[in-house]
C-alpha positions as CSV (number, residue, x, y, z in Angstrom):
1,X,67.9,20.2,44.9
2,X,71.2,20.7,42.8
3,X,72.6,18.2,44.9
4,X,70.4,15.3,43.8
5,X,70.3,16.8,40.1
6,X,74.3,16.3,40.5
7,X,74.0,13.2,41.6
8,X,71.2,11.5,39.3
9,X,73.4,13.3,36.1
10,X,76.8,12.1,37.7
11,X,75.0,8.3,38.0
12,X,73.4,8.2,35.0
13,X,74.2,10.7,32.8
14,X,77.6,8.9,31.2
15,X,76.6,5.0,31.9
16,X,76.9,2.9,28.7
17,X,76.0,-0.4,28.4
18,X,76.6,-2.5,25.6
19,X,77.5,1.0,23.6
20,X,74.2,2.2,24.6
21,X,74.7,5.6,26.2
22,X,71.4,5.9,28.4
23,X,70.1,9.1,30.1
24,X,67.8,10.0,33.0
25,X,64.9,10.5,30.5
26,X,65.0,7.0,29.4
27,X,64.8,5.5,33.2
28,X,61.0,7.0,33.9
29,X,59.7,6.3,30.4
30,X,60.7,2.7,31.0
31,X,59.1,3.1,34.3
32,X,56.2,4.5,32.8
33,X,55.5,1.7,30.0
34,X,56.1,-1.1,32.8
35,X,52.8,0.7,34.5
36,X,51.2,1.3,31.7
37,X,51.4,-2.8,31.1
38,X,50.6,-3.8,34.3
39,X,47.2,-1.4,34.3
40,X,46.5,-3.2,30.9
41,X,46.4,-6.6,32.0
42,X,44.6,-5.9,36.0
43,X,40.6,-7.0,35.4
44,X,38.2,-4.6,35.0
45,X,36.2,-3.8,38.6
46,X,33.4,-6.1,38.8
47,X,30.8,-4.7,41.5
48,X,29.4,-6.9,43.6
49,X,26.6,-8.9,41.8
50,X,23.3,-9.2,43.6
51,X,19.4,-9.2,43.0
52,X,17.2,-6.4,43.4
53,X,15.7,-6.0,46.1
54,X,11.6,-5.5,46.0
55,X,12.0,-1.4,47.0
56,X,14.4,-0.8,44.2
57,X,12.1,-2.7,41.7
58,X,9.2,-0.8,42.8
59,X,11.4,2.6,42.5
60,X,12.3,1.5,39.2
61,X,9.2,0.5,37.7
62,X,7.6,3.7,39.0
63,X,10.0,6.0,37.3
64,X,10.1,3.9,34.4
65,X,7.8,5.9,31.3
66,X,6.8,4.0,28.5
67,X,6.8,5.0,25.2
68,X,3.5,5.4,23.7
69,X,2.1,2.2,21.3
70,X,0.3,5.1,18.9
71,X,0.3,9.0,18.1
72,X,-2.2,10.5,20.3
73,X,-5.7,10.4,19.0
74,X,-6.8,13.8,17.9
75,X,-10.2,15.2,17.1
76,X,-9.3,14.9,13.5
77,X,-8.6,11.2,13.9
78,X,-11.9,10.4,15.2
79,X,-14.4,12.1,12.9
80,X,-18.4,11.1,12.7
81,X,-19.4,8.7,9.9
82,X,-22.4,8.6,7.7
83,X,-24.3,5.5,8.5
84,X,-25.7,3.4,6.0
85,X,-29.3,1.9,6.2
86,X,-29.4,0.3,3.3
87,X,-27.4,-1.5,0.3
88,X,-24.5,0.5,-0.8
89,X,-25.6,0.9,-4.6
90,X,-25.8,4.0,-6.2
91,X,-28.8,5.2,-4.2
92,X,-28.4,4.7,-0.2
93,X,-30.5,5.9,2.6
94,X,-28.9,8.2,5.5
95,X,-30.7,8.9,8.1
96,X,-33.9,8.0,6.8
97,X,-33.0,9.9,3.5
98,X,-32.5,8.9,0.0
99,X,-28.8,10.1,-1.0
100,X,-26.5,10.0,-4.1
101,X,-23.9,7.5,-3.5
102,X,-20.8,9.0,-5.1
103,X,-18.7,7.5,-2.5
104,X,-18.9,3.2,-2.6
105,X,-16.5,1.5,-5.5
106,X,-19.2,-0.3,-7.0
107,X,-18.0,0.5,-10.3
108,X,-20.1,-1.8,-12.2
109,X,-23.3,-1.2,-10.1
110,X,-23.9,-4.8,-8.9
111,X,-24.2,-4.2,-5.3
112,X,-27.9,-5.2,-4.4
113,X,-28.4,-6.9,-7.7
114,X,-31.3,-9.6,-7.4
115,X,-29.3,-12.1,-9.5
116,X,-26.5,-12.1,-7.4
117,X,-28.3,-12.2,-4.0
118,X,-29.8,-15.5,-5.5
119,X,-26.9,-17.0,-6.3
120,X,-25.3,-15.9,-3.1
121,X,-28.7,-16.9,-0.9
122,X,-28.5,-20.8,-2.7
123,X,-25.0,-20.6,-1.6
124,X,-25.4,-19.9,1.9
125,X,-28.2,-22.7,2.3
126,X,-25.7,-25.3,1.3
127,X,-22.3,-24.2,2.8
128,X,-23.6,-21.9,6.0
129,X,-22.0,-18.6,6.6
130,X,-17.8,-19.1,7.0
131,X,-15.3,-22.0,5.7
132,X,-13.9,-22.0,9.2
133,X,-10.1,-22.6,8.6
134,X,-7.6,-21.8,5.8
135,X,-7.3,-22.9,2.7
136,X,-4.4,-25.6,3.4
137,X,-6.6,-27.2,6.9
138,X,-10.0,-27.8,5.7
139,X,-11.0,-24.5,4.4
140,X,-11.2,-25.3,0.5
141,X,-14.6,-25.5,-0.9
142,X,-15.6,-26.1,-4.2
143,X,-16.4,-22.8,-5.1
144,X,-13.0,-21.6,-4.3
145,X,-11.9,-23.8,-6.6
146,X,-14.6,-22.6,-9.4
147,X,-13.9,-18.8,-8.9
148,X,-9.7,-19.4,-8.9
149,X,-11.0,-21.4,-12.7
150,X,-13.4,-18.5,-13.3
151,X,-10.8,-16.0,-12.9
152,X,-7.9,-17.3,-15.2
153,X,-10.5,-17.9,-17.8
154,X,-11.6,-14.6,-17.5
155,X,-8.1,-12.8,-17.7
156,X,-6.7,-15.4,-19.7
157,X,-3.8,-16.6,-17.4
158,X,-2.7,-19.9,-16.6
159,X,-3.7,-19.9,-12.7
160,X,-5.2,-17.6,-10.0
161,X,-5.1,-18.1,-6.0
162,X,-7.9,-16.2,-3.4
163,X,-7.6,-14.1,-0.6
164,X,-9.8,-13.7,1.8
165,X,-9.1,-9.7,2.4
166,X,-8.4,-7.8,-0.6
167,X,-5.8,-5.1,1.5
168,X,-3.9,-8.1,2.5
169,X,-4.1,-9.7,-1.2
170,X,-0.8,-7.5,-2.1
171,X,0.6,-7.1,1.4
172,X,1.2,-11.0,1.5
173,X,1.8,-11.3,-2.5
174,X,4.8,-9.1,-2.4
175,X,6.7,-10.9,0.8
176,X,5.8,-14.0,-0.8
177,X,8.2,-13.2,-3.7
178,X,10.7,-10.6,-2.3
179,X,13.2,-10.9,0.9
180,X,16.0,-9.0,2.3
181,X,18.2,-7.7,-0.1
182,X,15.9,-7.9,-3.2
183,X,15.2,-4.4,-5.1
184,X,11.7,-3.0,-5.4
185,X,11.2,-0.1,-7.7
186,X,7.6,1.3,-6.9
187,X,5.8,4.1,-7.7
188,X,5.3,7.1,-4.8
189,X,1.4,7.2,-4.7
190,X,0.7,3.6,-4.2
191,X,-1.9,2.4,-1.9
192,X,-1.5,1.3,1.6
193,X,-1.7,-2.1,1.1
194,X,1.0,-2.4,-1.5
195,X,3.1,0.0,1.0
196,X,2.4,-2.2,4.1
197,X,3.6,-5.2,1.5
198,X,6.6,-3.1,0.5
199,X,7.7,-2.9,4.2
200,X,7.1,-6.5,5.2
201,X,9.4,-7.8,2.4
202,X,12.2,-5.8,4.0
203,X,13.8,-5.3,0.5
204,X,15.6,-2.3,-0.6
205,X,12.6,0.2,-1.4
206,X,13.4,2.9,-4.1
207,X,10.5,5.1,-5.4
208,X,10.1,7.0,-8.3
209,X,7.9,10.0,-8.7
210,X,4.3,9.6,-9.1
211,X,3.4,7.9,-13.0
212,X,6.6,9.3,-14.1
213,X,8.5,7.0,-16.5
214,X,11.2,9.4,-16.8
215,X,11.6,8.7,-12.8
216,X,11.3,5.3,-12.8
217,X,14.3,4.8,-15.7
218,X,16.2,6.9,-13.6
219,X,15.8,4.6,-10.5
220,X,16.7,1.5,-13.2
221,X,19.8,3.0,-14.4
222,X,21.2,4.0,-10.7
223,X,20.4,0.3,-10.0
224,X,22.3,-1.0,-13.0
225,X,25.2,1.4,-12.1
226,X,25.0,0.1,-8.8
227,X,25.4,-3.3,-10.0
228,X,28.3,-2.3,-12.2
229,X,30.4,-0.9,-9.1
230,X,29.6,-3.6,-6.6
231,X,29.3,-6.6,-8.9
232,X,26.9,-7.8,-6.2
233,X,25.2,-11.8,-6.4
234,X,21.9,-11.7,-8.6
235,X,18.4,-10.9,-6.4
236,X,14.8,-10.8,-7.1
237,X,14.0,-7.8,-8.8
238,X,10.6,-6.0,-9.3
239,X,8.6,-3.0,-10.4
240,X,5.6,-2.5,-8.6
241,X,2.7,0.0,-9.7
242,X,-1.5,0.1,-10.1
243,X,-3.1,-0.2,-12.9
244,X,-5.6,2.7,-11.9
245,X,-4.5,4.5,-8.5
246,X,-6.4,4.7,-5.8
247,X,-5.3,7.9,-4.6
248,X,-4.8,9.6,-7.7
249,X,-7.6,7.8,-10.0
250,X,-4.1,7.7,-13.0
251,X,-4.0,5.4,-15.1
252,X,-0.4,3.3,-15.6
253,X,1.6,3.9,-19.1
254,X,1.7,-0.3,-19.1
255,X,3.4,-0.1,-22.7
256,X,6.1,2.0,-21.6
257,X,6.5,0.4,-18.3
258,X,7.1,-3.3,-20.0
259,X,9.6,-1.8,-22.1
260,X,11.9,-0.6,-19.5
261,X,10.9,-3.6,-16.9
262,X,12.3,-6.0,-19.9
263,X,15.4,-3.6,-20.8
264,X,16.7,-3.6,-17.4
265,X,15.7,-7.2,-16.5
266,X,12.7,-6.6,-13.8
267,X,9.6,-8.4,-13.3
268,X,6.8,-6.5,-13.2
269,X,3.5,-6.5,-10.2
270,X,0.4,-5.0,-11.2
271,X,-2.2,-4.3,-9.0
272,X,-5.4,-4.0,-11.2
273,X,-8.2,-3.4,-8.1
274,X,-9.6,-0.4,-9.7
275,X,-9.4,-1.7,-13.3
276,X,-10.1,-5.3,-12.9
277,X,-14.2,-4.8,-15.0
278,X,-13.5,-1.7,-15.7
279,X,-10.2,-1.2,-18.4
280,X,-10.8,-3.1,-21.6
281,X,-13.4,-3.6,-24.1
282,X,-14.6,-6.5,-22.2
283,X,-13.3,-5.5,-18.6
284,X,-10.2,-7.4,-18.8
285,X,-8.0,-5.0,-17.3
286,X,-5.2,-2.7,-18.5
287,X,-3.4,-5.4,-20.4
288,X,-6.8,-5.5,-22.8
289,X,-7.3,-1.9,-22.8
290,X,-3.2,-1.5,-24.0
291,X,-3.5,-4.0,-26.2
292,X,-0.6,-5.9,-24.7
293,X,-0.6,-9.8,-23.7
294,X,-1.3,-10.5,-20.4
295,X,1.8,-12.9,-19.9
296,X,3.9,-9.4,-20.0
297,X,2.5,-8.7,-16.5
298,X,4.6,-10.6,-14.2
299,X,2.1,-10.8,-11.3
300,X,-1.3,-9.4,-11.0
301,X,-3.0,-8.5,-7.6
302,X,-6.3,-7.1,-7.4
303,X,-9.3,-6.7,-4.9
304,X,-12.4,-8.2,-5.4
305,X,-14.7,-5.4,-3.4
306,X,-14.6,-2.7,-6.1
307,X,-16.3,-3.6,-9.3
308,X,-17.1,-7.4,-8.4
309,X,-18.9,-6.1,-5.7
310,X,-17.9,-8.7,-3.4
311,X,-15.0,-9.3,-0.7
312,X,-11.5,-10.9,-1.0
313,X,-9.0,-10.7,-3.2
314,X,-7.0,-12.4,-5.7
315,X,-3.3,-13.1,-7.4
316,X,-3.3,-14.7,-10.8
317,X,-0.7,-15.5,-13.1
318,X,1.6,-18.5,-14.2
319,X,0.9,-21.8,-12.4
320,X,4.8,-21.2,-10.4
321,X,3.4,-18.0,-9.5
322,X,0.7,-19.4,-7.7
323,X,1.9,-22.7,-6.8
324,X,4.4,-20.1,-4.6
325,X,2.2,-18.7,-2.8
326,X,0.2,-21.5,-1.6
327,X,2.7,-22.6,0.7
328,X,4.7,-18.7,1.0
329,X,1.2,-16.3,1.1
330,X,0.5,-15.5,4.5
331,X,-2.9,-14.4,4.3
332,X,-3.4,-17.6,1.9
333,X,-2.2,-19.8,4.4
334,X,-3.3,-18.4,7.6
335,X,-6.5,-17.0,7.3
336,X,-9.5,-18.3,7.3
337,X,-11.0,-18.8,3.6
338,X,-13.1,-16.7,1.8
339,X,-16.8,-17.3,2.8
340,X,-18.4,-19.4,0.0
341,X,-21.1,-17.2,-0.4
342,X,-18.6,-13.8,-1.3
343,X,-16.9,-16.8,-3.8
344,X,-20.3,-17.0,-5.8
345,X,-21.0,-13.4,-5.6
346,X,-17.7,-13.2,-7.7
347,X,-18.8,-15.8,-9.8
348,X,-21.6,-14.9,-10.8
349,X,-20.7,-10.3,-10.9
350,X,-17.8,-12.3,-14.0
351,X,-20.5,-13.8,-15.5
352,X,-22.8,-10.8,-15.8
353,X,-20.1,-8.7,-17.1
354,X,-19.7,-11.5,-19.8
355,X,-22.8,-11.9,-20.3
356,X,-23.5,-7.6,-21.0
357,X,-20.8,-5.9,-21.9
358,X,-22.4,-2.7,-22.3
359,X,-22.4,-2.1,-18.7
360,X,-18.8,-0.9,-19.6
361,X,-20.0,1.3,-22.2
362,X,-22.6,2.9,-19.4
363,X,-19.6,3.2,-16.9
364,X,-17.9,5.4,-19.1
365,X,-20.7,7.5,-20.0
366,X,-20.8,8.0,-16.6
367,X,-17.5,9.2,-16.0
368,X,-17.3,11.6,-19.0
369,X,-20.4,13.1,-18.1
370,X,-19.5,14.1,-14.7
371,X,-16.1,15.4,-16.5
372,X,-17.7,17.2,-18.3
373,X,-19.9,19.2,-16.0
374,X,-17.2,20.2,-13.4
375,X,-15.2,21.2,-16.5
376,X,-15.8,25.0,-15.0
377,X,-15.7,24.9,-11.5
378,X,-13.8,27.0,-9.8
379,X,-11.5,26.3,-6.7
380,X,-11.8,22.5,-8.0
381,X,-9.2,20.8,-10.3
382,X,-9.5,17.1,-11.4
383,X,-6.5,15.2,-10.8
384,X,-8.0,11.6,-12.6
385,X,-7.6,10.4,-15.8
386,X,-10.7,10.6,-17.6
387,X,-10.8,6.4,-17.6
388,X,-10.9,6.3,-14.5
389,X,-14.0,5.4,-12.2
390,X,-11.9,6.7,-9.3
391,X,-12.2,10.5,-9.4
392,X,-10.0,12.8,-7.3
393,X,-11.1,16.4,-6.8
394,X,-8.4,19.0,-5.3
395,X,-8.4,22.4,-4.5
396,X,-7.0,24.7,-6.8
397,X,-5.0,26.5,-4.7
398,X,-4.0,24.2,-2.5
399,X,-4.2,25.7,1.1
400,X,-0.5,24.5,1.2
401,X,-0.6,21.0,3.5
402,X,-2.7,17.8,3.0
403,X,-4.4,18.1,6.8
404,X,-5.3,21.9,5.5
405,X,-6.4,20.9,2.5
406,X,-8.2,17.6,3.8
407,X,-10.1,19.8,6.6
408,X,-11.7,22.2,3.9
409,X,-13.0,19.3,1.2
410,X,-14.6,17.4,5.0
411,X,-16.4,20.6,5.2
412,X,-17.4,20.5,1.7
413,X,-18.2,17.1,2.1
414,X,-19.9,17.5,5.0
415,X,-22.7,20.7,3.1
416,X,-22.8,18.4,0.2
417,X,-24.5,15.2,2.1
418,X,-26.9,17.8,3.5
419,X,-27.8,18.6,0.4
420,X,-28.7,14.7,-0.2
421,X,-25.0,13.9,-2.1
422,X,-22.6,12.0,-0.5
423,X,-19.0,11.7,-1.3
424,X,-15.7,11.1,0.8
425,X,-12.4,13.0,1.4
426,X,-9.5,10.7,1.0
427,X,-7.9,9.7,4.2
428,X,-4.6,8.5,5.2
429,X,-3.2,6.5,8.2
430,X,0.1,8.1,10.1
431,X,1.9,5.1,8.7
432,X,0.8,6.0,5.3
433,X,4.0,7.5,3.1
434,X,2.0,8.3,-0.3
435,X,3.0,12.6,-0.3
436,X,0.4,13.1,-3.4
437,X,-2.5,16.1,-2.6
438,X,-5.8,15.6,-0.8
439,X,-8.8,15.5,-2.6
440,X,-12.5,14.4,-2.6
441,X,-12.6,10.7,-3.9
442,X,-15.6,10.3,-6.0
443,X,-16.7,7.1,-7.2
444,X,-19.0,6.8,-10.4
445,X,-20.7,3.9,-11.1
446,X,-22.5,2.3,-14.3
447,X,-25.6,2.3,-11.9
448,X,-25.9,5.7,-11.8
449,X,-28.5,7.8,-13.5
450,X,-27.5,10.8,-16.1
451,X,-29.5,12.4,-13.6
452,X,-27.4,11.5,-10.6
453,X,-24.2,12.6,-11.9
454,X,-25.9,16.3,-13.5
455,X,-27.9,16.5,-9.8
456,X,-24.7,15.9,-7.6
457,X,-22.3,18.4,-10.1
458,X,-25.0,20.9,-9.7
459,X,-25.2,20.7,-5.6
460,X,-20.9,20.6,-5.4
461,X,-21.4,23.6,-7.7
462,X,-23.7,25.2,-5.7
463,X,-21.6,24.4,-1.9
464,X,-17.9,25.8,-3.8
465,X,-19.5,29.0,-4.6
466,X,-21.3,29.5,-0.9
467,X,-17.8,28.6,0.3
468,X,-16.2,31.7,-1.9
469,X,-18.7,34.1,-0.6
């Protein structure tokens, strides 16, 4: 060993070349870089390419596990329903039973009216059952045309545009106008349908806390900072919020919301499907009840199934708006149209609201009354604005979850239709985001007697104390 250590040293240890004195060391790291350069530039190992043979593809495919298309489907999921055997107005029968309806939106009690089912009976002698296409291949009919006219006269807006589904009415409105990289600000308790439109418009979704201004200028002025730091290209930019909530029964601060939509440059979507006949001295909406002009509003969405007591929906606005979604609206262009005969039903549900305005003025009776006597109920707290013909009843406490909460107002629900009343708990899909409480929706309607509303207060009375005891 010393002797090959004497002679590498003795070699290498005093050569100079070109006054470069090198050493042993410098010999292996050369040698080492060389390698290193060599194993950098050989090709990768490539096995063999060949096809499966049919063994391995069976192996394969039977140890393959799919994930699952859907949750599993609980007992919860699948509950029984309350049949109907008869017109959904404010009195139904059930089982061969007359019950208090305090579960249909038929806020303005026209479901079943004689004057409609005329109108809607001529219609189906002339036009048959369904339009058979969409609205761009041979699916207008001349009553589309005359309820789109109807409804901008109505509102007092410059065009309107059908649906033939009022939950995709906002769900193909808001991808219409909105793409990738546009900016939605919308409010946390929204509806499914405006959340399913929300996700297909693949904008940047930022919500603000449930009718909350303070919130909502909040999410503006992070937005504007944003904009300040990035300097980023101008996009489409909107607020979107209800006019009454479905799953609160709130009603929209539409002054303040205007203000700060046209401070920080937004365009505004309103989706007035619990207000539309029901807001407003004359039914108009929340723009007439807030005294504000209608041309503030952006866009307005609403379903035709609630106090029109028809099917569809609609979008009205300015002509652009409309013209826009005749070409952009999916469920405009590729659905089938709105039966004629729903078209006339709407027709003529506007012109009986024109015609007799005081079935507002009975509406709201309604709703104060029934205010009024579950005023002092214990375990049950209103959540609704007292406008509003969408009630929400909570528990007061809360058993701590929505599912807990929701399984105790079924059973409540469930004594209350024995004793001839029948009203709904809210339910939510697994895709559903809104985080607000659950609660027994009750809808009142201007059809209902001052003896329906004391009769079913009385009976939920009656079932929250038996539940205490």
């Amino acid at each position: 060993m010393e002797v090959w250590q004497s002679l590498w040293e003795a070699q290498l240890g005093d050569a100079v070349v070109f006054g470069v004195r090198f050493g042993g060391h410098l010999i292996v790291e050369v040698v080492l870089a060389v390698v290193i350069v060599f194993l950098l530039f050989q090709k990768s190992y490539q096995p063999a390419s060949r096809p499966l043979s049919e063994k391995e593809i069976d192996q394969l495919v039977e140890e393959w596990t799919p994930e699952p298309l859907h949750p599993p489907v609980t007992k919860e999921m699948t509950p029984p329903y309350p049949v109907l055997e008869s017109a959904a107005g404010p009195t139904v029968q059930i089982n061969g039973r007359k019950v208090i309806n305090l579960s249909t939106a038929n806020y303005l009690g026209f479901v079943g009216d004689e004057r409609i089912k005329e109108s809607c009976n001529a219609t189906l002698l002339k036009y048959g059952v369904g339009a058979c296409g969409p609205r761009g291949f041979y699916g207008t009919i001349d009553v589309h045309l005359d309820l789109e006219t109807k409804i901008s006269s109505f509102l007092g807006t410059s065009e309107s545009i059908l649906y033939s589904y009022g939950l995709a009415t906002a769900a193909s409105c808001i991808p219409a106008f909105c793409k990738r990289g546009d900016i939605i600000i919308a409010d946390d308790g929204v509806s499914w349908g405006i959340q399913n439109g929300l996700h297909l418009s693949r904008s940047t979704i930022k919500y603000f806390r449930h009718n909350d201004m303070g919130s909502l200028e909040t999410r503006l002025k992070e937005v504007r900072k944003e904009d300040e730091r990035k300097k980023k290209p101008l996009n489409r930019r909107f607020i979107v919020v209800e006019a009454i909530y479905q799953n609160s029964g709130k009603v929209a601060p539409l002054g303040e919301i205007v203000r700060l939509k046209e401070k920080y440059l937004f365009r505004l979507l309103v989706d007035e499907s619990n207000s539309i006949g029901v807001l407003g001295k004359s039914g108009r909406g929340i723009s007439e009840h807030f005294n504000i002009p209608i041309e503030k509003i952006d866009i307005i969405t609403a379903a035709m199934g609630t106090a029109f007591a028809s099917a569809g929906g609609f979008c009205t606005g300015s002509a652009k708006v409309v013209d826009h979604q005749r070409l952009s609206g999916a469920g405009y262009c590729f659905s089938a149209s709105l039966p004629p005969f729903l078209a006339t039903a709407s027709i003529s549900a506007i012109e009986l609201l024109e015609d007799d305005p005081s079935v507002l003025a009975r509406l709201h009776n309604n709703i104060a009354l029934f205010h009024k006597c579950l005023s002092d109920v214990s375990g049950i707290r209103i959540g609704s604005d007292t406008r509003s013909p969408v009630v929400l009843l909570h528990l007061r406490p809360s058993l701590g979850s929505f599912h807990a909460d929701a399984a105790y107002l079924q059973a409540i629900v469930d004594e209350m239709l024995e004793h001839s009343v029948l009203m709904s708990v809210q339910k939510r899909t697994a895709l559903d985001n809104c985080a607000l409480p659950a609660g027994i929706r009750v809808c009142i309607s201007a059809g209902h007697t001052e003896s329906d509303i004391i009769s079913a207060t009385a009976v939920l009375k009656k079932v929250m104390t038996s539940k205490k005891q």
